[in-house]
Every structure is written in structure tokens, then in C-alpha cells.
C-alpha positions as CSV (number, residue, x, y, z in Angstrom):
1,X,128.8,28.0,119.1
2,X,125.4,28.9,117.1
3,X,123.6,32.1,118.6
4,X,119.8,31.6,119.1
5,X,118.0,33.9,116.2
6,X,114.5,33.7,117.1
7,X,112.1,35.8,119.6
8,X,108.4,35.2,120.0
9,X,107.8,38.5,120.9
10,X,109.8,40.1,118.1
11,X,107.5,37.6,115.9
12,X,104.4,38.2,117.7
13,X,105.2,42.4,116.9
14,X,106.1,42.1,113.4
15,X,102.8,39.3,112.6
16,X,100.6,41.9,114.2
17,X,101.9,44.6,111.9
18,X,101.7,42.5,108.9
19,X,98.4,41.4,109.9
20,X,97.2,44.8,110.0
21,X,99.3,46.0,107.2
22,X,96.8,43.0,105.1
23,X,93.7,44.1,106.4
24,X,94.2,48.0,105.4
25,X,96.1,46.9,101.9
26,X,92.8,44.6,101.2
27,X,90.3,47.3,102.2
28,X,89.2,49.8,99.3
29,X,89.8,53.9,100.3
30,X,86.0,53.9,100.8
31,X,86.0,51.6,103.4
32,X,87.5,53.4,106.0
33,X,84.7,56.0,105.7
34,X,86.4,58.9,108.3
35,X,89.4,60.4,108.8
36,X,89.1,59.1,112.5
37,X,88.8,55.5,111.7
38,X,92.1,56.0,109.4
39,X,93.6,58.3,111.9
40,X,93.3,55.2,114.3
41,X,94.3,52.9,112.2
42,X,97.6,54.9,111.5
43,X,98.1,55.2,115.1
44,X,97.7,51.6,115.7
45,X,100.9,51.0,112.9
46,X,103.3,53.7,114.6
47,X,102.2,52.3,118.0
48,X,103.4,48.4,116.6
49,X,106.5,50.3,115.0
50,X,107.5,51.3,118.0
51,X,107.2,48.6,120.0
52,X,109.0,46.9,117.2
53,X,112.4,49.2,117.2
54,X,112.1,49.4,121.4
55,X,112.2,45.7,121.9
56,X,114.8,45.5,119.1
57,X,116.8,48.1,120.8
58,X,116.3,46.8,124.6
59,X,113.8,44.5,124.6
60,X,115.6,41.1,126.4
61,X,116.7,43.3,130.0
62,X,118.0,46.1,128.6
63,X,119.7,44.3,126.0
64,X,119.6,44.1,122.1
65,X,117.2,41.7,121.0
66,X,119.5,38.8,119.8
67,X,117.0,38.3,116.5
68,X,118.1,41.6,115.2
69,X,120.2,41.4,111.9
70,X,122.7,43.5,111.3
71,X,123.5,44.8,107.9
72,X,126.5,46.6,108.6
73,X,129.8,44.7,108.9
74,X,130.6,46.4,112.3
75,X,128.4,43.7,113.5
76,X,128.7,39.8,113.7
């Protein structure tokens, strides 16, 4: 029997992250002008990390999310 892999929300997380990870990696320094607007930026990325590792951790009802892959041969 094949386990399902995927998880829209999981996917939806980690595109937001990416897509912000993009827009700060294409902006110069000088463009984010104060240390609020990089200060809310920053908190923007540890808020989608953490949504990230939650939903990973207990995301589907309390449980693991099954898209998680583990590295670690305790797991299969």
C-alpha cells in the first residue's frame, strides 16, 4: 500500500516562505530603508517557520503531517 505524500497546506506554507524568501533575496539592502520594515519582514519569516514545524509536528488532528520526510532510519 503507497502512503499519500502530499499536503496543500504544508505546500501552501513552504510557497509563502519561498515567495517571500524571493522578494527579500531580489531587493538591494537599501530598499528596506528602516530597521522596522526589516524587523517586520523578519517577523513575517519566523512567523511562516513556525507555522511550518507546527503543522509538520501536529498539523492533520494532532497528528504528524504525513508529507514530512524523515531522514533518520528510525522512520519509514
Amino acid at each position: 500500500m503507497r502512503s499519500e505524500k502530499n499536503c496543500k497546506v504544508k505546500d501552501n506554507l513552504v510557497n509563502q516562505l519561498i515567495a517571500l524568501n524571493n522578494k527579500v533575496n531580489t531587493l538591494s539592502p537599501g530598499l528596506l530603508h528602516s530597521e522596522q520594515a526589516r524587523a517586520e519582514v523578519e517577523e513575517k519569516r519566523e512567523g511562516l517557520y513556525l507555522e511550518i514545524k507546527l503543522h509538520r509536528k501536529k498539523g492533520h488532528d494532532g497528528k504528524p503531517c504525513p508529507a514530512v520526510q524523515y531522514i533518520s532510519g528510525d522512520r519509514h
